[in-house]
C-alpha positions, 0 to 999 in steps of 0.5 A: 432640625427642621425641614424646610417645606420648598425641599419637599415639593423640589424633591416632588417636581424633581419626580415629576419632572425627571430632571434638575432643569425641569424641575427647576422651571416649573417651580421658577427657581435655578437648577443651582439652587435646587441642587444646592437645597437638597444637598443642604437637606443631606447634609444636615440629616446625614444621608443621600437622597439622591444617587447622582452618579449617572446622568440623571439624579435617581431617588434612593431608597432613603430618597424615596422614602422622604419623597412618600413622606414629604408629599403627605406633610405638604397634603396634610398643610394645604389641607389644614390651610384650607380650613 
């Protein structure tokens, strides 16, 4: 399974942001299709990164992780694409 880079830095805006919208805006995509990323994501790895039941999307445990994760791969790509 590979993991596709675009799901780290929506899981990094959805952070950042605090919302679907939010960070659908800031990286120019629709909220429909970061939803539909993630759950792509959980789907293909069999966990929950996201615990939806309220009114916001909060990260859980397994969420937080990827996201700690996730954001030192994509430090670690841009730095390799800068040498």
């Amino acid at each position: 399974m590979r993991i596709n880079l675009d799901v780290l830095l929506i899981l990094d805006a959805l952070d950042k942001q605090g919302s679907f919208a939010a960070a659908a805006e800031s990286l120019f995509k629709t909220p429909a299709a970061l939803s539909y990323m993630i759950q792509k994501l959980e789907s293909d790895l069999n966990i929950e990164l996201l615990d939806r039941s309220g009114h916001r999307a909060k990260f859980t445990d397994t969420g937080q992780m990827m996201l700690e994760k996730g954001r030192l791969l994509c430090l670690l790509y841009t730095s390799d694409a800068d040498d």
